[in-house]
N, C-alpha and C positions, 0 to 999 in steps of 0.2 A: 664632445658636443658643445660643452661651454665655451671652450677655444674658438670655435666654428661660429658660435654663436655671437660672442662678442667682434665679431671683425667689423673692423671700421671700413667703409667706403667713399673715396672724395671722388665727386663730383661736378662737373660747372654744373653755373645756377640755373643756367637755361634748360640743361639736358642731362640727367643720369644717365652716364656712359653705358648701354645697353646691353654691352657683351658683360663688360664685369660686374657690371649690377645683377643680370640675368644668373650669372655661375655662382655668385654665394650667394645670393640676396633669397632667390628663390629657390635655389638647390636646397637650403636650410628650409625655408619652407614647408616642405612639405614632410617633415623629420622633424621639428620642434615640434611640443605641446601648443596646446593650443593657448594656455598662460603665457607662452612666448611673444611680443610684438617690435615691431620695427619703427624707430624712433628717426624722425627727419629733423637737424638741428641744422639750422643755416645761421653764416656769420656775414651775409650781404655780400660777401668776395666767394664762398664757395660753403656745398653745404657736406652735410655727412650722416649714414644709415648710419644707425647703431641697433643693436640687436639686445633685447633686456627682457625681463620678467614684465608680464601685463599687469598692474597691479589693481587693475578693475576695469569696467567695461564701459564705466564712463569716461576713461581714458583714450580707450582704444579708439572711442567713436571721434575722440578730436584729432587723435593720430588719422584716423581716416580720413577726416575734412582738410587736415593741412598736406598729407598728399594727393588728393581730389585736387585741391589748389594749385602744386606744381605742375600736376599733368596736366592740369588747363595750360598753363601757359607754355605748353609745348607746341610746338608744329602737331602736323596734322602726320605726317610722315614720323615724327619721331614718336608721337602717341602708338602709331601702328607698328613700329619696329620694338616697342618697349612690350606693347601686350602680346607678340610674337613669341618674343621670349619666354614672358612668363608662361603662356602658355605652353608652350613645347619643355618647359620642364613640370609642368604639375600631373598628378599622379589620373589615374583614365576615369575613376568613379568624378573627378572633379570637371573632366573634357565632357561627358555626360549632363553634368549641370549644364555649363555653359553652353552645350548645344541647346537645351531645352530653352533657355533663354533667349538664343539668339533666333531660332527657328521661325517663330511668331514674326521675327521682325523681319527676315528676308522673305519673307512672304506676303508682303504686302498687294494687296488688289487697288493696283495704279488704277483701273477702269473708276473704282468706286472711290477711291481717296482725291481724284484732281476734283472733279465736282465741290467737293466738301472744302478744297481749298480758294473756289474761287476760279478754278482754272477750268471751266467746262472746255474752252475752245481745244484745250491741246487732246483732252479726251474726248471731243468730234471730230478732229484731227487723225486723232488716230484710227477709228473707228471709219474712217470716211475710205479706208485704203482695204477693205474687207470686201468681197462683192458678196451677195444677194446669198449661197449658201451658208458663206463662211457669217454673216449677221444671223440667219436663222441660227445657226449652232451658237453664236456667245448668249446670244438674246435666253437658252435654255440653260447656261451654267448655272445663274444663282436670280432670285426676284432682284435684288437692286443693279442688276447688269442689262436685265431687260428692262428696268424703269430706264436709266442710263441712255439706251439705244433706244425706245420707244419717242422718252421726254426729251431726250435731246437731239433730237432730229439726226440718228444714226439712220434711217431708212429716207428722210428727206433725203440727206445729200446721195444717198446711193442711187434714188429715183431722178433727183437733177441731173447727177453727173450721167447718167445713160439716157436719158431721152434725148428726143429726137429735137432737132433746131428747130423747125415747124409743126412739130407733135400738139397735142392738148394746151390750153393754159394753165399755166402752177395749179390753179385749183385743181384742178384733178388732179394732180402727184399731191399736194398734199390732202387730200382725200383717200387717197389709195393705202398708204401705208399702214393707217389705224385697220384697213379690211383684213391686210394681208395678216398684220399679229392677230387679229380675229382667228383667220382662217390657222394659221399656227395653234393657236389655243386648240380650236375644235378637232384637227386633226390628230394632235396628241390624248385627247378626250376619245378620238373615235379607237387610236391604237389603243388606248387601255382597256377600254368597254369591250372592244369586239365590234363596234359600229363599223358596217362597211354598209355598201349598195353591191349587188352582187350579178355580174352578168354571166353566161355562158357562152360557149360556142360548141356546139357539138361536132365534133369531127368525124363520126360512122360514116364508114362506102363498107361494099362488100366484102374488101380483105383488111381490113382496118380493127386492129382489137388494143390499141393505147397511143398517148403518142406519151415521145420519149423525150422529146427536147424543147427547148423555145428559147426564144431571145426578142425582146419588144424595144422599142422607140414612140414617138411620138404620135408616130403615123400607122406603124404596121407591127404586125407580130409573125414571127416565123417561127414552125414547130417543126418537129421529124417526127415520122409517125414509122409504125410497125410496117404498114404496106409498103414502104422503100419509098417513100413519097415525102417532097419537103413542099409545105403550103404556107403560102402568104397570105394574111390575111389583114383587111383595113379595121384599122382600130377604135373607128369610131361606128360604121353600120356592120359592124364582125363580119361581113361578107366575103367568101375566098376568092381573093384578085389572081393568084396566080400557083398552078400545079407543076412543078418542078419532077422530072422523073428522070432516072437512067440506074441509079443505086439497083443490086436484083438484093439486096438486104436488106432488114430494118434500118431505118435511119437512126442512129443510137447518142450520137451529139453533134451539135453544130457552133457556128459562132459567125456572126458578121461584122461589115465596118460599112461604111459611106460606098466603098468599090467592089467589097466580093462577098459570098458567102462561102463558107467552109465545113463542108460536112464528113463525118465520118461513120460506116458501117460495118454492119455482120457480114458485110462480103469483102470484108478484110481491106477494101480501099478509102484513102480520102480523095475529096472531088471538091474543085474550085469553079465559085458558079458565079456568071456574071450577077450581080444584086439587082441592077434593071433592067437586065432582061434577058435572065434565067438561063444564059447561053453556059456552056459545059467548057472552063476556059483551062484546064487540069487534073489528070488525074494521076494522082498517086499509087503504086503499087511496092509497099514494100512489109508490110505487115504481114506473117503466115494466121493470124485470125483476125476474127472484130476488134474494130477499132472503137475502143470505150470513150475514149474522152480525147480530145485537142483545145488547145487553147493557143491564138496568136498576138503579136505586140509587136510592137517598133522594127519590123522586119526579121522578126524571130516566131517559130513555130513549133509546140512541141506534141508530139501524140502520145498515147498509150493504149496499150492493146490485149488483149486476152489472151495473147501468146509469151506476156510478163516483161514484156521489156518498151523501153520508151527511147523514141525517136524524134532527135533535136535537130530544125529543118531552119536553113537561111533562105529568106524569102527576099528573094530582090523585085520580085516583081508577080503577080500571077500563074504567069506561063515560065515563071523560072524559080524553081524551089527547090534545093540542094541538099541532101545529106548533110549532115554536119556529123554526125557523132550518134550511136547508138548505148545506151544506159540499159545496162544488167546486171538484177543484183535481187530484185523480187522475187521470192518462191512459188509465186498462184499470179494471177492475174492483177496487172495493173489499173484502177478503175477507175483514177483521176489524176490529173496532174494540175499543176497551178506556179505560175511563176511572175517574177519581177526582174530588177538587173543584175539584183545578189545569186536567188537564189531560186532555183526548181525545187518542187517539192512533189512529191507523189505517195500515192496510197494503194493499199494492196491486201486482197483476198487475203495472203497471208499473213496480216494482224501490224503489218509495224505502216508507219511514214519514213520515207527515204528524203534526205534535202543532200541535192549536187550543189554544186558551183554552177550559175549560168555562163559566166565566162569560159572558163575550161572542162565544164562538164565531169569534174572530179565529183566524186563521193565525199560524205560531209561527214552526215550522221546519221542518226536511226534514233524516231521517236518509238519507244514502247510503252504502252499501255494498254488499248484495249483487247477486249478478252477475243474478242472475234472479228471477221473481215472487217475492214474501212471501206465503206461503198462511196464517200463523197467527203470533198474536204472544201475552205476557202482559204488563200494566205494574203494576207496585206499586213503592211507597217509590223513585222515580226511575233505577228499574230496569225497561228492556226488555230481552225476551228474544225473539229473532225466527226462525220459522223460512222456509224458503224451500226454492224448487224448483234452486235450484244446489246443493242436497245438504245444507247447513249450517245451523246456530243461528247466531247472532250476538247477543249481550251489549250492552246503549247505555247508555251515561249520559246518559237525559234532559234533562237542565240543559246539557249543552254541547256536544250530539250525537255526543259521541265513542264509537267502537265499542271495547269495551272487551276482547272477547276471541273469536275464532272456535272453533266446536267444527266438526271433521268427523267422521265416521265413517258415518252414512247413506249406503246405496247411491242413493238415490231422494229425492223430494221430501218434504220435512217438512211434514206435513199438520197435525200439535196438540203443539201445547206446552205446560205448565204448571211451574211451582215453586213452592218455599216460603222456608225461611229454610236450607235443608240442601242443597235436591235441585232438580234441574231432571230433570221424566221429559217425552221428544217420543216420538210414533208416526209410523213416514211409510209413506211407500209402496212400502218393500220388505217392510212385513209386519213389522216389526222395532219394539219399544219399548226406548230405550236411556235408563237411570239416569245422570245423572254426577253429578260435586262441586261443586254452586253456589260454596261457598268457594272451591273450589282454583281452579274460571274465574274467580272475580274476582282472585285474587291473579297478576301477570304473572308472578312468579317461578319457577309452577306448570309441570312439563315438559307436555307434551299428552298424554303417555301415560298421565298419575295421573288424567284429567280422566274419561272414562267405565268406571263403577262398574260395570255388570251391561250384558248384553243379553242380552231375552228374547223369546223366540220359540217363539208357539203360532199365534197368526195364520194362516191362512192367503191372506190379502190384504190389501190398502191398510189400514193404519190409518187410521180418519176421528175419531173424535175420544176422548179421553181425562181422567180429573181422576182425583188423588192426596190420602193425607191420610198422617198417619203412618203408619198400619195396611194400607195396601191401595192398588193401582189397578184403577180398571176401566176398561176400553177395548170400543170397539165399530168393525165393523171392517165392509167391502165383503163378508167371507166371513157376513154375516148373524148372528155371533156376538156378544154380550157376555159378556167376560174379565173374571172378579174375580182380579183375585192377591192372595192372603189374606197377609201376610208376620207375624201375629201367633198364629195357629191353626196353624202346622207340622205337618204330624204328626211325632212323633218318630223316626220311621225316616229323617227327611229331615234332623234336624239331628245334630252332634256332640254337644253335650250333651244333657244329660234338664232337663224344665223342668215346671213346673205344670201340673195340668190348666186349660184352655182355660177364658179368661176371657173377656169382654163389656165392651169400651170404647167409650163416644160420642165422635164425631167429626164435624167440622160438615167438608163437602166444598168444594172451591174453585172 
């Protein structure tokens, strides 16, 4: 040890040779007492570690300021090759420290720091390349990000850079922006409370006993009902524009885009229908029962059906839609499915989630947890969220099947699920639509009781299915109704503060 200890190392005066400074200098390190320290003696032509007893602490400290001293005057490259070293030889409770150390400072919030230096322009700069959703969501990270973007004209430049060459004068764009984080405030204020405006539509005819689907835009809403009937209706006087028939089953899910509508039924077919004008442009026969769910995207289509297996369709065109591959693997009925470019994911009566390969349609994995059926799932960004007939959601990390966090509070089976980047809103089948905090389920630290935000309840039967955006959810339900709950249009009587009169937001539904 004293052998070891005492080794001389020569050095140029610019730079401690890094390799053989690193192999005794620090290997002894961390194996001396801690009375041990390392003495730097320089003769102006070259210097030398020596390794000796500390013989106080006021010593040590000046030994520490006259190596502080040489390592300043190292490069910038040879600074970072020399703490390489040491690092990679010191022992792990010390890699420990120095992560703790350095964490705080790779972490730095550039949005909040350039301001402070003087630099506001390069953080409206930056800021200025965000459009209109992506500023509502920074604007909510932290208060001094939405001072940031409120005070430093982050929705100015968004409102210049998009209007019109002959639009209004500036005064009104910068007029409009202070509305808009108004309206942001109060709508976050309405999701907490439960503040909505609430309208309905009644959907009863004579063979009509729920509807089961929907999907909305700006303009219209489209539902599937029990009587085999898909109805359109205008979104703003709810009035039925248009009765779509030929299904002899329940309509049980649907999905549109700009060009078609796609539905699927209890009479075991799906049907592609012109969107303007209701024309019957396809029909599929390949499912032996009801076809539970479909979901389409970038010329890819995939169903699932009550006979347990799911069919993966190439869509070139409307009137051309292809087999691709049939997936079997579910013991009961498959009741959802949901996909992106990685990965298909489905859920199934018989208790697990399946995730294929979209590409090749290979088998992945198998999420297990809950106790009973999976009747509705959503997957994005490596996030599933599942609901089921043992009363609960459940939270996955796609990539390594982990269940990431249980929500309870449904009396009943969870029939539709959806989320965003904020909220996860389920309907099931007590009649019951419950809001909670997507953030706070994914952090474990979260008690269960901060997890559900509102429950609301107008329903009067089974919720069957539901989609949210900021502004609003509508749900349609076994009681023959569809529920807008407006959480942007309040009336004033229903909140604390007073606020603008009622504005008109687009909003693309999920």
């Amino acid at each position: 040890m004293d052998n070891q200890c005492n080794t001389d190392m020569r050095v140029s005066n610019s730079y401690f040779n890094c390799q053989n400074l690193s192999k005794t200098f620090v290997e002894t390190n961390c194996n001396v007492p801690r009375n041990y320290c390392f003495e730097l003696i320089s003769n102006g032509t070259s210097s030398v570690i020596v390794s000796r007893k500390r013989p106080s602490e006021g010593n040590y400290e000046k030994e520490k300021d006259l190596c502080i001293k040489y390592f300043d005057q190292w490069s910038e490259s040879d600074q970072v090759e020399f703490v390489e070293h040491l690092i990679s030889r010191m022992c792990h409770y010390q890699h420990g420290h120095i992560n703790s150390y350095l964490k705080p400072m790779l972490q730095r919030d550039f949005i909040t720091a350039l301001p402070e230096q003087g630099l506001d322009h390069i953080a409206e700069n930056i800021l200025s390349y965000l459009d209109a959703r992506s500023l509502c969501a920074a604007e909510l990270v932290c208060k001094e990000w939405q001072r940031v973007i409120s005070e430093r004209r982050g929705w100015d430049q968004y409102l210049f850079k998009n209007r019109p060459t002959d639009g209004p004068p500036n005064s009104f764009y910068r007029s409009l922006y202070p509305k808009i984080i108004q309206d942001i405030e109060t709508i976050e204020s309405n999701w907490r409370c439960g503040r909505h405006n609430l309208q309905r539509i009644q959907c009863r005819s004579e063979n009509s006993k729920g509807v089961y689907c929907l999907q909305y835009d700006d303009e219209k809403i489209i539902s599937g009902l029990r009587d085999n009937s898909i109805k359109i209706w205008d979104k703003t006087s709810l009035e039925c524009l248009k009765v779509l028939t030929g299904h002899t089953g329940s309509v049980l899910c649907l999905q549109y885009d700009e060009r078609v509508i796609v539905t699927g039924s209890s009479d075991s077919t799906v049907r592609v229908w012109d969107v303007n004008t209701g024309e019957v442009l396809n029909t599929l026969i390949h499912h032996n029962e009801a076809v539970l769910h479909l979901r389409f995207s970038n010329g890819l289509m995939v169903t699932c059906s009550k006979d347990r297996s799911i069919a993966v369709w190439d869509m070139a065109s409307p009137t051309d839609i292809t087999l691709r591959r049939v997936l079997v693997g579910h013991r009961a009925a498959v009741n959802v499915v949901d996909f992106d470019d990685k990965y298909i994911v489905s859920a199934s009566g018989d208790r697990t989630i399946k995730v294929w390969s979209t590409s090749t349609c290979e088998f992945v994995r198998t999420l297990n947890g809950h106790k009973r059926g999976i009747a509705c799932l959503q997957y994005r960004d490596r996030l599933v969220v599942s609901g089921s007939s043992d009363n609960t959601i459940r939270l996955w990390d796609i990539e390594c099947g982990a269940c990431l966090r249980v929500l309870e509070g449904h009396e009943e089976l969870v029939r539709c699920i959806r989320f965003d980047n904020k909220r996860i809103v389920s309907g099931a089948y007590d009649g019951k639509i419950k809001v909670w905090d997507l953030q706070a389920a994914l952090d474990p630290r979260a008690p269960a009781s901060t997890l559900c935000l509102r429950t609301l309840v107008e329903h009067s039967g089974r919720v069957f299915r539901l989609q949210f955006d900021e502004f609003q959810i509508i749900s349609s339900s076994h009681d023959d109704t569809i529920l807008i709950w407006d959480f942007l249009n309040v009336p004033l009587s229903a909140q604390n503060e007073t606020r603008s009169p009622s504005r008109t937001y687009t909003y693309i539904s999920r």
